[in-house]
DRENMILO-286461 format. One line per 5 residues: number of its first residue (from 1); for each residue z, y negated, x negated of C-alpha. Coordinates in nm, 4 decimals, decimal comma. Each point is the difference from the previous one (the first is absolute). Layout:
residues N
NUM = Z/Y/X; ...
***
This chain:
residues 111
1 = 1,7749/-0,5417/0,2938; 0,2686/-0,0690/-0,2411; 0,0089/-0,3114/-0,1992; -0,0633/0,1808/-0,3248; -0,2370/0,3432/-0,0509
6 = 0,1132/0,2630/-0,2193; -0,1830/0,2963/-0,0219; 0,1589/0,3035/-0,2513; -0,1851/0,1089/-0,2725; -0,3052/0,2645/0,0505
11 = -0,0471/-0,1871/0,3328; -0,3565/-0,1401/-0,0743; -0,1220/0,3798/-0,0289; -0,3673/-0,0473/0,1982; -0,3364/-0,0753/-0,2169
16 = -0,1212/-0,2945/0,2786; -0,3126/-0,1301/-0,0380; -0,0579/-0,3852/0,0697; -0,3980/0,0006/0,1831; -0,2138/-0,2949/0,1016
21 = -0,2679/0,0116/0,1890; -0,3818/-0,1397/-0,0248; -0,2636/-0,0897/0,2874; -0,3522/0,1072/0,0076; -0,2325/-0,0529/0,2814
26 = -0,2686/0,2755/0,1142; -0,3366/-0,0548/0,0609; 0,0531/-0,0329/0,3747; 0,3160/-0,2677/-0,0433; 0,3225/0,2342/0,0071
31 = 0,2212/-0,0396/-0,2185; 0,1542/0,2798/-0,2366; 0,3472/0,0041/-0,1567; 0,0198/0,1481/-0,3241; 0,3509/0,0361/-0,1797
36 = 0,0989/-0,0085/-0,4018; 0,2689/0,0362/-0,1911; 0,1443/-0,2741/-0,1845; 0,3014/0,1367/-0,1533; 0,2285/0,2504/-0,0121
41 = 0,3916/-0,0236/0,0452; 0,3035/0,1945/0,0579; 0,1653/-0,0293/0,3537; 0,2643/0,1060/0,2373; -0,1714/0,1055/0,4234
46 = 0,2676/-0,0054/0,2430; -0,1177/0,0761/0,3334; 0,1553/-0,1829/0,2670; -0,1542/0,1153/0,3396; -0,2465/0,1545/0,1570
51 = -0,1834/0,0062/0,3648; -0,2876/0,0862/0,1715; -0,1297/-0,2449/0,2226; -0,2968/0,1377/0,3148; -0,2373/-0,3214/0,0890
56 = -0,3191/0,0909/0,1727; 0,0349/0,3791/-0,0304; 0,0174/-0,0465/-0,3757; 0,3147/0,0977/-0,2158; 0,0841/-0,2775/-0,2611
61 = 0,2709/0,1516/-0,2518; 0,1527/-0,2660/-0,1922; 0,2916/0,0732/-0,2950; 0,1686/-0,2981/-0,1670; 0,1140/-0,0106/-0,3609
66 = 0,1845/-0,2094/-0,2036; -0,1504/0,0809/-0,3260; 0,1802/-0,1630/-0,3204; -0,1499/-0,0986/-0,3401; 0,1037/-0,2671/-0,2541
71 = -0,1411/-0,3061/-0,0372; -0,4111/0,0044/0,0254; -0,1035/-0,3956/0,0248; -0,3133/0,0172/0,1180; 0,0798/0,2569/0,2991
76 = -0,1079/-0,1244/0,3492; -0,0246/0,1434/0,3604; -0,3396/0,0144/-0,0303; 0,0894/0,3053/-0,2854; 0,0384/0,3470/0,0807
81 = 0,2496/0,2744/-0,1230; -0,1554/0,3636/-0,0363; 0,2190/0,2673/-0,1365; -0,1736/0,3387/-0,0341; -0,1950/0,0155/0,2697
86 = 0,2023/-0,2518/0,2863; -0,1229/-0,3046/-0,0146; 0,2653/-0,3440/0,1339; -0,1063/-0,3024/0,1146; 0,2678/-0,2878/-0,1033
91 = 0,1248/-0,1975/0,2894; 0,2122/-0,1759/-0,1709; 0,1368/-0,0896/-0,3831; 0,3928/-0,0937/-0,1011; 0,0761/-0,1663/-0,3089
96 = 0,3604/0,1369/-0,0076; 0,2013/-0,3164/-0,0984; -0,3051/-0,1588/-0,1204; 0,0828/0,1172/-0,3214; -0,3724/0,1759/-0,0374
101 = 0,1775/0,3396/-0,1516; -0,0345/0,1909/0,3278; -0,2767/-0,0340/0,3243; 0,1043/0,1893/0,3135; -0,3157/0,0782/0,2081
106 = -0,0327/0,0814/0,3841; -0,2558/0,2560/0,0544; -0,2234/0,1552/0,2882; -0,1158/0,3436/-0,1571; -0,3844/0,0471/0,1112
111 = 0,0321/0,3374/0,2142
***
């Protein structure tokens, strides 16, 4: 990546949603993940590549993003992106220049 990010205007043009995600147990000890939204924010998705992986018979898809929003302090990899109906877990988070204007985000989209 280059030393400085520039990204034209109109580029943050996808309504991202910024999720967490709550615990509850069930009466017989499992545990249940259940996903809100904390905020909303304009983004760029880039997708970078895609494969499909066969272990045990199974097919595991897997798409990588590096999604783009500006600065959002209290975003960690423990977050989620959803956009419409994709949802992106965050891999990892880029403070470009540590300047906290702009985050760059690796992504796995849930498939």
């Amino acid at each position: 990546m280059s030393k400085s990010l520039v990204l034209p205007a109109g580029s943050l043009r996808h309504r991202i949603a910024i999720q967490s995600a709550s615990e509850s147990r069930d009466s017989m000890g499992g545990v249940t993940y259940s996903w809100s939204t904390d905020d909303t924010v304009w983004g760029h998705i880039r997708p970078l590549s895609g494969k499909e992986l066969v272990e045990a018979k199974q097919i595991d898809a897997r798409v990588t993003h590096k999604i783009i929003i500006r600065e959002y302090s209290s975003l960690t990899p423990s977050h989620r992106f959803q956009n419409d109906s994709r949802n992106f877990n965050i891999s990892s988070i880029l403070n470009i220049q540590e300047r906290d204007k702009l985050q760059v985000c690796s992504c796995i989209e849930d498939v």
